[in-house]
C-alpha positions as CSV (number, residue, x, y, z in Angstrom):
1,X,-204.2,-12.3,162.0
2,X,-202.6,-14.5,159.5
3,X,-204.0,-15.5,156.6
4,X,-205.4,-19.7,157.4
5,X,-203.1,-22.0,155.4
6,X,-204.1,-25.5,153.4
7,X,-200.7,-26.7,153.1
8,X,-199.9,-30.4,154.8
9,X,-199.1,-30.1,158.7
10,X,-195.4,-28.5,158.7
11,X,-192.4,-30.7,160.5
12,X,-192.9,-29.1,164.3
13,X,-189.2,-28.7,165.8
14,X,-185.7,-28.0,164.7
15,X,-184.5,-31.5,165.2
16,X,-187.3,-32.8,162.9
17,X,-186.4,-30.0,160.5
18,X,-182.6,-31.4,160.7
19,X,-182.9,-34.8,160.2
20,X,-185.2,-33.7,156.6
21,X,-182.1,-31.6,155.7
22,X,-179.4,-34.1,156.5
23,X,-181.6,-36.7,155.0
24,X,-181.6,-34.6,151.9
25,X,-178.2,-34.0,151.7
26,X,-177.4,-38.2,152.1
27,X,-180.0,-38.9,149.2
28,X,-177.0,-37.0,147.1
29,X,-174.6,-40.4,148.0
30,X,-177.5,-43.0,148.5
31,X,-181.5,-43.6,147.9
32,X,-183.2,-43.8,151.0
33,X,-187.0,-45.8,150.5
34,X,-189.7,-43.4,151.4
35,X,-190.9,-46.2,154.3
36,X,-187.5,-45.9,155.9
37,X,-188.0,-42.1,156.1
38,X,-192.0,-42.4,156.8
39,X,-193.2,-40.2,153.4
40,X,-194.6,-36.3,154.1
41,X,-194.5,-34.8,157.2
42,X,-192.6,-38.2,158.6
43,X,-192.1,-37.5,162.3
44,X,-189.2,-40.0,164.4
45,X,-191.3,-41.9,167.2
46,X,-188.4,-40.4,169.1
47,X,-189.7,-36.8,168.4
48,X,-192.3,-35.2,170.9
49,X,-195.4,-34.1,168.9
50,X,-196.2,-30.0,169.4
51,X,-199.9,-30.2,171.0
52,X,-201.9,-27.5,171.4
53,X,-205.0,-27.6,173.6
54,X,-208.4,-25.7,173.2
55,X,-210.6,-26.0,176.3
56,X,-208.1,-26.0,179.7
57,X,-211.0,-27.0,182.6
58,X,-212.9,-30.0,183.1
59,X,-212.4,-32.7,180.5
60,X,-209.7,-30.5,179.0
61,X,-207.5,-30.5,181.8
62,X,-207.3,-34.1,182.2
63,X,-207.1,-34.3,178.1
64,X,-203.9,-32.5,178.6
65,X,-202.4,-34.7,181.3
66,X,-203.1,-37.6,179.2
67,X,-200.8,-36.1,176.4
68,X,-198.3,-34.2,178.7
69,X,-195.8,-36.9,177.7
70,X,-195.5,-35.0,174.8
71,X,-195.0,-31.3,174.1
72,X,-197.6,-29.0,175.4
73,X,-196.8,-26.4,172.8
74,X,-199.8,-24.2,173.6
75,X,-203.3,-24.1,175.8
76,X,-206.1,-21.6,174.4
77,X,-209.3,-20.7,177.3
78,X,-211.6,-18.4,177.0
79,X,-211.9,-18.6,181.2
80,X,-208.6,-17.1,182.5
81,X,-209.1,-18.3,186.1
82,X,-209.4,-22.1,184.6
83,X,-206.8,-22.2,182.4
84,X,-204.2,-20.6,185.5
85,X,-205.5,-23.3,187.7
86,X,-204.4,-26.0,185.2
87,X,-201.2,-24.5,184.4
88,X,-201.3,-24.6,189.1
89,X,-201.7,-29.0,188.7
90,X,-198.4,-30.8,189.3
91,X,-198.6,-32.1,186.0
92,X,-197.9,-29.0,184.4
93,X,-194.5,-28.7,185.6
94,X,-192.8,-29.6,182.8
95,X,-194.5,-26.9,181.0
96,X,-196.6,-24.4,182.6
97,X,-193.2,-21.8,182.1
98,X,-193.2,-22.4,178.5
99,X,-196.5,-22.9,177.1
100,X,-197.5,-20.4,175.0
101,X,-201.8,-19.6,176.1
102,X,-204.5,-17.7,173.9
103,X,-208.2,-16.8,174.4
104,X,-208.8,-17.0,170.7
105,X,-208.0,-20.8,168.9
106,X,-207.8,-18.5,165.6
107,X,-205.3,-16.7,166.8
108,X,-203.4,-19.4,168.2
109,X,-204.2,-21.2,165.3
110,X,-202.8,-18.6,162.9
111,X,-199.7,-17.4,164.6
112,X,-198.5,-20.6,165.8
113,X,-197.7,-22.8,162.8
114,X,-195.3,-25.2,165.4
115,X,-198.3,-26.7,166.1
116,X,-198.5,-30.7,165.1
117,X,-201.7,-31.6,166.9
118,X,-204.9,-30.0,168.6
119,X,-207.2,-31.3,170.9
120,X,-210.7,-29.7,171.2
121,X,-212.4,-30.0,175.0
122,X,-214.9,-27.5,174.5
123,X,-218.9,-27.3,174.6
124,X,-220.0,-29.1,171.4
125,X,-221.7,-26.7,170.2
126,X,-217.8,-25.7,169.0
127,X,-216.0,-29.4,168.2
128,X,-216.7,-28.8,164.8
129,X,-215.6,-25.0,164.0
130,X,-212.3,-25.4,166.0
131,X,-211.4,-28.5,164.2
132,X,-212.1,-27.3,160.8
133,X,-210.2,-24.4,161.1
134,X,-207.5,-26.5,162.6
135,X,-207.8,-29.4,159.8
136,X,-207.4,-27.2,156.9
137,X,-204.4,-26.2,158.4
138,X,-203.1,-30.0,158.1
139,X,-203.3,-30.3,162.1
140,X,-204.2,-33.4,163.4
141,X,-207.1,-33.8,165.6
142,X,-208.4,-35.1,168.8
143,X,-212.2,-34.0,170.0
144,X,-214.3,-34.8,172.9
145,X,-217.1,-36.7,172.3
146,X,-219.8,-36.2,170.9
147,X,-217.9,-35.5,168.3
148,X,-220.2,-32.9,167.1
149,X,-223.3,-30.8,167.6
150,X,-225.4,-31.5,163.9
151,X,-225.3,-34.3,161.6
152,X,-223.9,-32.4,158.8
153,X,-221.4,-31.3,160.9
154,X,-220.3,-35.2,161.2
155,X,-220.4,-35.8,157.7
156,X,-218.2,-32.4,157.0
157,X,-215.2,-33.1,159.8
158,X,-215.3,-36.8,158.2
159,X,-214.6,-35.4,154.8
160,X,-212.2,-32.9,156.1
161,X,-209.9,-35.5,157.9
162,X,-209.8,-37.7,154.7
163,X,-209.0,-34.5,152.6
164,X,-206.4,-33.3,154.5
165,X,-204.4,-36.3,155.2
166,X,-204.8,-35.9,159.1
167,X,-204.8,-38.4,162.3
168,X,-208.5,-38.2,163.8
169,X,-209.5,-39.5,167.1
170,X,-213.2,-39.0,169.0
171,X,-212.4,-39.1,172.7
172,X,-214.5,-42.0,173.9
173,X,-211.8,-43.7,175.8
174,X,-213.7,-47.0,176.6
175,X,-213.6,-47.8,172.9
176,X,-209.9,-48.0,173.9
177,X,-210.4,-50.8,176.5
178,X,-210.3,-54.3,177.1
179,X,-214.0,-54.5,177.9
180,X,-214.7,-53.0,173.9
181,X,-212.8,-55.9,172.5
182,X,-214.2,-58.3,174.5
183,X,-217.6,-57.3,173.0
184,X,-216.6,-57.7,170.0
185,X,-215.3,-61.2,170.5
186,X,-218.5,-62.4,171.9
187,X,-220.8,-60.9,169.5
188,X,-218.1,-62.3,166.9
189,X,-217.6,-66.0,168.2
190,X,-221.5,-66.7,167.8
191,X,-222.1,-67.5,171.6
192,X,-225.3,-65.0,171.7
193,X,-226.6,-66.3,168.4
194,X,-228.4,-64.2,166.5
195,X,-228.5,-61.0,167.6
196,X,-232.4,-58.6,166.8
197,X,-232.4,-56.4,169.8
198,X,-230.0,-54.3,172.0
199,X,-231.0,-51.7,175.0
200,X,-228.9,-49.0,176.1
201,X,-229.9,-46.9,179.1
202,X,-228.0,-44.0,181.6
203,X,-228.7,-42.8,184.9
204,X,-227.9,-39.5,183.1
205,X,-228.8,-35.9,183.2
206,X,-226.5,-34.7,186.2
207,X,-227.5,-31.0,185.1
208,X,-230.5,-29.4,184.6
209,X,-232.8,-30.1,181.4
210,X,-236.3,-29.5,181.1
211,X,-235.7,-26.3,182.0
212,X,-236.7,-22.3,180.2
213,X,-234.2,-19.8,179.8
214,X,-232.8,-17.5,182.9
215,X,-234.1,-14.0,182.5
216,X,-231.7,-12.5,184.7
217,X,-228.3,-10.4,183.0
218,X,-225.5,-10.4,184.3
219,X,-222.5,-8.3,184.0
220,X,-219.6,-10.6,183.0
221,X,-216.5,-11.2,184.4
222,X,-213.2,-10.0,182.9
223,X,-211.8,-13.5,183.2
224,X,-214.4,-14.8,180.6
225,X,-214.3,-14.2,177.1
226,X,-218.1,-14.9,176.8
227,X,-218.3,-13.8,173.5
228,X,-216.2,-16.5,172.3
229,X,-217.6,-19.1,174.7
230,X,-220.6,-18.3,172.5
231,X,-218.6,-18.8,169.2
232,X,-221.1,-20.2,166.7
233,X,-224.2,-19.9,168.5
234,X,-227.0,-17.1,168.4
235,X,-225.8,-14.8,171.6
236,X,-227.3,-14.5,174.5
237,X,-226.3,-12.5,178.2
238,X,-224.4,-14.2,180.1
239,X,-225.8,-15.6,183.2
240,X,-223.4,-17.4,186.2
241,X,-223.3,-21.1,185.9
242,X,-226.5,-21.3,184.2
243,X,-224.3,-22.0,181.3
244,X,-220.5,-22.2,181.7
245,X,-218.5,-23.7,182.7
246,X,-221.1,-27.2,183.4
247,X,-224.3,-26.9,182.6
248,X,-224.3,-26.0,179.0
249,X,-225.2,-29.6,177.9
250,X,-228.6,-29.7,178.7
251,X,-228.7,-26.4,176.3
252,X,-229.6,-27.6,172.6
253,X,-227.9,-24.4,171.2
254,X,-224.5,-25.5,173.1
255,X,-224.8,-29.2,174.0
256,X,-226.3,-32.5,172.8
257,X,-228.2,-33.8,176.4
258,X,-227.8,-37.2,177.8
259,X,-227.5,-38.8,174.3
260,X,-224.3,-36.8,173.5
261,X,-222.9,-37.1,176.8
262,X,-223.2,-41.1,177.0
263,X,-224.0,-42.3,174.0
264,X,-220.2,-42.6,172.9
265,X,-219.8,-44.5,176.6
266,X,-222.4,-46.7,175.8
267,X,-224.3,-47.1,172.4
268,X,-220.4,-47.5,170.8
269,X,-220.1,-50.8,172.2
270,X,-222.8,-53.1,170.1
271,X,-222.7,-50.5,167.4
272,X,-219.3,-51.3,166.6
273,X,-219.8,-54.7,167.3
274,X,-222.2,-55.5,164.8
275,X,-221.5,-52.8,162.3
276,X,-224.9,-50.7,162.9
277,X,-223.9,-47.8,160.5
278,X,-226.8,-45.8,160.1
279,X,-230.9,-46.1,161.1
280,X,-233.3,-46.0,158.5
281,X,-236.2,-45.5,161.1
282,X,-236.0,-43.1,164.6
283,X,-238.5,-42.7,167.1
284,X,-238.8,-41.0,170.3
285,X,-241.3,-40.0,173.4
286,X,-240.2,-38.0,176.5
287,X,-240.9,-36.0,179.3
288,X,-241.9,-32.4,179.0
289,X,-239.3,-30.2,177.2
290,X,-237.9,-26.6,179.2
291,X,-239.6,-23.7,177.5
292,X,-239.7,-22.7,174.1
293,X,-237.8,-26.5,173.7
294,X,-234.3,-25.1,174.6
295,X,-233.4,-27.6,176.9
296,X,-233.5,-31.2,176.2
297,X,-236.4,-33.2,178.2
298,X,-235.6,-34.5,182.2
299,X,-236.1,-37.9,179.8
300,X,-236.1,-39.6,177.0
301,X,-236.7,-43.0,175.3
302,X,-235.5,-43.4,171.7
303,X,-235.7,-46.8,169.3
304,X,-233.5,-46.8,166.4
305,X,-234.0,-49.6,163.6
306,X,-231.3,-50.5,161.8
307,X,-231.5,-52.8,158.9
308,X,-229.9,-56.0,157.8
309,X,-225.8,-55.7,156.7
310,X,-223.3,-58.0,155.7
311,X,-225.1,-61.2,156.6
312,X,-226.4,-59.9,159.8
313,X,-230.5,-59.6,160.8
314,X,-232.3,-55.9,161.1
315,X,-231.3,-54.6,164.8
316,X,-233.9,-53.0,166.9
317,X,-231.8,-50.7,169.5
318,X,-233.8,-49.1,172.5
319,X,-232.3,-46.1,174.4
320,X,-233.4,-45.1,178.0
321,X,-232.4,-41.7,180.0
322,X,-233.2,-40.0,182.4
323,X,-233.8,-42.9,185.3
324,X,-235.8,-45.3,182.8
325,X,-234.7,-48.4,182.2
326,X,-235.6,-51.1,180.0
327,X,-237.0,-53.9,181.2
328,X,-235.4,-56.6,183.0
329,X,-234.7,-59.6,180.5
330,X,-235.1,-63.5,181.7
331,X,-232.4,-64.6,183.6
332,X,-230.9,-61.8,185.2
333,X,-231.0,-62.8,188.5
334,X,-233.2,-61.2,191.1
335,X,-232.1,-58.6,192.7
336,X,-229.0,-58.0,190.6
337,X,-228.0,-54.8,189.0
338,X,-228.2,-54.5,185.4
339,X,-225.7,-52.6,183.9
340,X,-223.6,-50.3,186.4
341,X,-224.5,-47.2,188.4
342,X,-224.4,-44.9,185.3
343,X,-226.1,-47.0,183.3
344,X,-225.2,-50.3,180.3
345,X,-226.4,-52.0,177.6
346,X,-227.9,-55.6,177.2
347,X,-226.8,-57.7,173.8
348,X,-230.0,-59.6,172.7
349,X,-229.5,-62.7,171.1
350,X,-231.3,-65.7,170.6
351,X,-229.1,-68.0,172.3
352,X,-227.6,-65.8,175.4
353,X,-228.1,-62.2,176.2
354,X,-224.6,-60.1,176.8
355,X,-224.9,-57.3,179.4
356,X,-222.2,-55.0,180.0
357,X,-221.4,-51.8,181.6
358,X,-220.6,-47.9,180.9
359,X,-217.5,-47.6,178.4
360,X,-218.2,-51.4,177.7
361,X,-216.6,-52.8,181.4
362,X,-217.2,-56.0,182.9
363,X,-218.9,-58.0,180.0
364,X,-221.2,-60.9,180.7
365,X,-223.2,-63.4,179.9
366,X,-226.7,-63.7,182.2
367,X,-227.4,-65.4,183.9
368,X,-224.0,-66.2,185.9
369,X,-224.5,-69.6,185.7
370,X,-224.3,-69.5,181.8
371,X,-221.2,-66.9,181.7
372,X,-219.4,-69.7,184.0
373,X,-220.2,-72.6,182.0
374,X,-219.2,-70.9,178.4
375,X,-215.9,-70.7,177.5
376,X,-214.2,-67.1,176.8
377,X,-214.1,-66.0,173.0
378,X,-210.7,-66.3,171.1
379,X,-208.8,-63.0,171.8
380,X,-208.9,-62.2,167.8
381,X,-208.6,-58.0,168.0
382,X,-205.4,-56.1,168.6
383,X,-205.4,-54.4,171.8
384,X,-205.3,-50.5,172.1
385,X,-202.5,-49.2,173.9
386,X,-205.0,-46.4,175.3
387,X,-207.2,-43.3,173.3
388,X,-204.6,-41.2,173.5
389,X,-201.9,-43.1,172.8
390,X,-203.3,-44.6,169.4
391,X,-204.1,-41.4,168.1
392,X,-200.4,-40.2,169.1
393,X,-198.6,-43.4,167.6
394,X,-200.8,-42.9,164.4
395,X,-199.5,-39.3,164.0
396,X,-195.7,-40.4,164.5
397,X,-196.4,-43.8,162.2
398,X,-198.8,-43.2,159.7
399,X,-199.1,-47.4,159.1
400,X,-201.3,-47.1,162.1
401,X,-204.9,-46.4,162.5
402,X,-206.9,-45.1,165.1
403,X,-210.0,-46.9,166.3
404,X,-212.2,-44.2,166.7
405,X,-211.0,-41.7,164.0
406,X,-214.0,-39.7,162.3
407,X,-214.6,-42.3,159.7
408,X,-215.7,-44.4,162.4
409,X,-217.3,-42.0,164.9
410,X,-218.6,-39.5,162.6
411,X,-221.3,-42.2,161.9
412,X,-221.3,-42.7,165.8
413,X,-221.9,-39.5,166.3
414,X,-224.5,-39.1,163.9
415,X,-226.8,-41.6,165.0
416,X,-226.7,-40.4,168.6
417,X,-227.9,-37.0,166.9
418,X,-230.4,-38.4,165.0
419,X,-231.6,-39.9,168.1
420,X,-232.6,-36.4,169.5
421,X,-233.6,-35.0,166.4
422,X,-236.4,-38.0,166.8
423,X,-237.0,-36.8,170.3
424,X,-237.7,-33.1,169.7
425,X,-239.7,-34.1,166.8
426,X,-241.6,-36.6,169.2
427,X,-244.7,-34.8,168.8
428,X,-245.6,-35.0,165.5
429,X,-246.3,-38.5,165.9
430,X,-243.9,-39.5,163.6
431,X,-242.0,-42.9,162.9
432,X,-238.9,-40.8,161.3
433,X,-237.5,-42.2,158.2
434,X,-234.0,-41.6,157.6
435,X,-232.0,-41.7,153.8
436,X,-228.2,-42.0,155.1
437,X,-227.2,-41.3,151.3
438,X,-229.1,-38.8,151.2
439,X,-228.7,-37.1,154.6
440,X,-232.4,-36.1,154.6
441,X,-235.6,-37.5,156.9
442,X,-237.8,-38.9,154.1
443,X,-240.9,-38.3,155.6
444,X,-240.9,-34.8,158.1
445,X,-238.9,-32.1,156.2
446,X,-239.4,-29.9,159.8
447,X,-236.9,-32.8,161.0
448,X,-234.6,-31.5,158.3
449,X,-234.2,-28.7,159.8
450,X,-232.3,-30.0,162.8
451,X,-229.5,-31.7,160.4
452,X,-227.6,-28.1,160.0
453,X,-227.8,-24.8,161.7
454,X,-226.4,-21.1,160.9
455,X,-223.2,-19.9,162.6
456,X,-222.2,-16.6,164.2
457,X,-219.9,-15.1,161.4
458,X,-216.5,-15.5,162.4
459,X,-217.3,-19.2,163.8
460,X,-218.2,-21.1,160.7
461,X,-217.0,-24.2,158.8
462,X,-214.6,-22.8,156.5
């Protein structure tokens, strides 16, 4: 295995490599400005980016479509049978004869230094490890929300992105559409007044939770590499679906529960709106945890308190799982839906209330009388040509930005965590109290505990 490299991201294809030499050998009869060329590791829109893709099934296979405009350089799976029945989908076509696959992302990692761009679809429990590994190597990111299983780990793949000069993107594609901007343009034009209180709620968990560990061992298949499914957490047998390739999210060692899942679908929306950043206060009660608390509860309820910022009020923010729901504010008409069928989030202020769906769709006003009567906010935000696309067009121009890059959903992320740190703690009775500078719970140092975790060797940070 080859030695892991911290040099910037390396020009991907010999066409790129051309144009830098004939570029070079021009400057010799003129000066060409470094914003006509781009600066370091400039890459001509025209230019297809060399992607790499770790985590084939599931969310990872429709990752893949989403970017198969581009150059699907390489596809690493630890389940064979999943990643042949991607590289089976029609829109593999174009590359299925010519991608290069891997079990191991270190060993793809290491021997492929084509590589522009990676994007992580695995459990969560491995966002972090796979995109460190693949940061320090001057790759630029995408991962699957949440973007990561502790809150240290947010803070570290933050840092990381900054330090290494690379294009980050969380994938919570309704941040990307028109519904999120829309938000933000009522919050912004005033027509809720001022704004105390938001709830957030999900139908969610689809999988089991509440649940102990199987007993039963298995023998495991030669299609899965379960020792690197595993990857930074403690081992233990494999067992058939209890686990992979679904059900791992209920699992604190590999997932984040409901919070994890929909949080980014749902809490983004009025955090981004009005600028949460962090709580300074979590609490949580729930129903009964799985055995030996490895499984997150069947459900949960969770109030954040954020505190006053940039001219804004404190924000009280409620979350419900698990079929609760909060409770049904004046003026929603009787007999309406709040929310969707996977859940939404209602925008208290003290002139109109905002309710809007799951990845922030169909925003409005309630009653339906007062949405009708009010005019639509000023369209003041840029629109997003999709998740995908932003983070692609910020790799290939590096004047634009992603919207939900780490700097932005680390913070995300780490709220959402904090939220079930609050809810295992929930017995102790405990209002947690939360030092963002400090990255420490003020007041319960066994809720430290839950801020960082050891890794397997081999499946680390560094």
């Amino acid at each position: 295995m080859k030695k892991k490299s911290n040099r910037p991201n390396q020009i991907a294809s010999d066409s790129r490599r051309g144009f830098i030499k004939r570029a070079g050998a021009a400057s010799a009869f003129m000066i060409v400005p470094r914003a006509v060329l781009g600066g370091e590791n400039y890459i001509a829109p025209s230019d297809k980016l060399n992607i790499a893709a770790v985590g084939a099934g599931g969310k990872g296979r429709s990752d893949i479509q989403s970017v198969a405009h581009e150059n699907i350089y390489a596809i690493c799976d630890m389940d064979d049978g999943r990643l042949a029945d991607t590289l089976q989908q029609e829109f593999a076509t174009a590359f299925r004869d010519k991608v290069k696959t891997y079990r191991d992302y270190r060993v793809m990692l290491d021997n492929e230094p084509e590589i522009d761009a990676v994007l992580i679809s695995t459990p969560d429990h491995m966002h972090a490890p796979i995109a460190m590994h693949a940061m320090n190597m001057g790759k630029h990111v995408y991962v699957q929300k949440p973007l990561c299983h502790t809150v240290n780990e947010c803070r570290v793949l933050a840092s990381a992105a900054e330090a290494n000069n690379v294009v980050s993107q969380m994938g919570n594609q309704g941040h990307a559409e028109e519904g999120a901007r829309v938000i933000n343009e009522w919050v912004a034009s005033g027509a809720l007044g001022t704004i105390r209180e938001v709830h957030c709620w999900t139908n969610r968990p689809v999988w089991p939770q509440g649940i102990g560990r199987p007993e039963s061992n298995m023998p495991i298949p030669e299609s899965v590499g379960w020792d690197l499914w595993l990857g930074a957490a403690p081992h233990r047998p494999y067992v058939e679906r209890a686990y992979h390739p679904f059900n791992w999210r209920g699992w604190l060692d590999f997932g984040t529960g409901v919070v994890g899942d929909m949080g980014a679908h749902i809490i983004d929306h009025p955090y981004w709106a009005l600028d949460l950043g962090l709580p300074t206060k979590i609490t949580a009660s729930s129903s009964r945890f799985g055995r030996e608390l490895e499984t997150f509860p069947i459900a949960s309820k969770i109030h954040f308190d954020f505190p006053a910022s940039n001219g804004r009020p404190p924000v009280k923010m409620t979350w419900d799982d698990g079929g609760l729901l909060p409770e049904r504010p004046e003026g929603l008409e009787n007999g309406r839906q709040m929310g969707d069928n996977d859940g939404g989030v209602l925008i208290v202020g003290d002139k109109n209330t905002l309710m809007h769906g799951v990845y922030g769709r169909n925003p409005q006003l309630i009653p339906e009388s007062v949405h009708a009567s009010t005019s639509v906010p000023a369209r003041t935000l840029a629109r997003s040509p999709g998740i995908y696309q932003e983070w692609i067009d910020a790799i290939k121009d590096r004047s634009k930005r992603t919207t939900s890059g780490f700097d932005y959903s680390g913070k995300l992320t780490e709220t959402m965590l904090l939220g079930n740190i609050a809810t295992i703690r929930a017995n102790e009775h405990k209002v947690l109290e939360y030092d963002g500078s400090a990255m420490r719970f003020t007041n319960d140092e066994g809720a430290n505990a839950y801020l960082n975790k050891t890794y397997r060797p081999g499946f680390g940070l560094a």
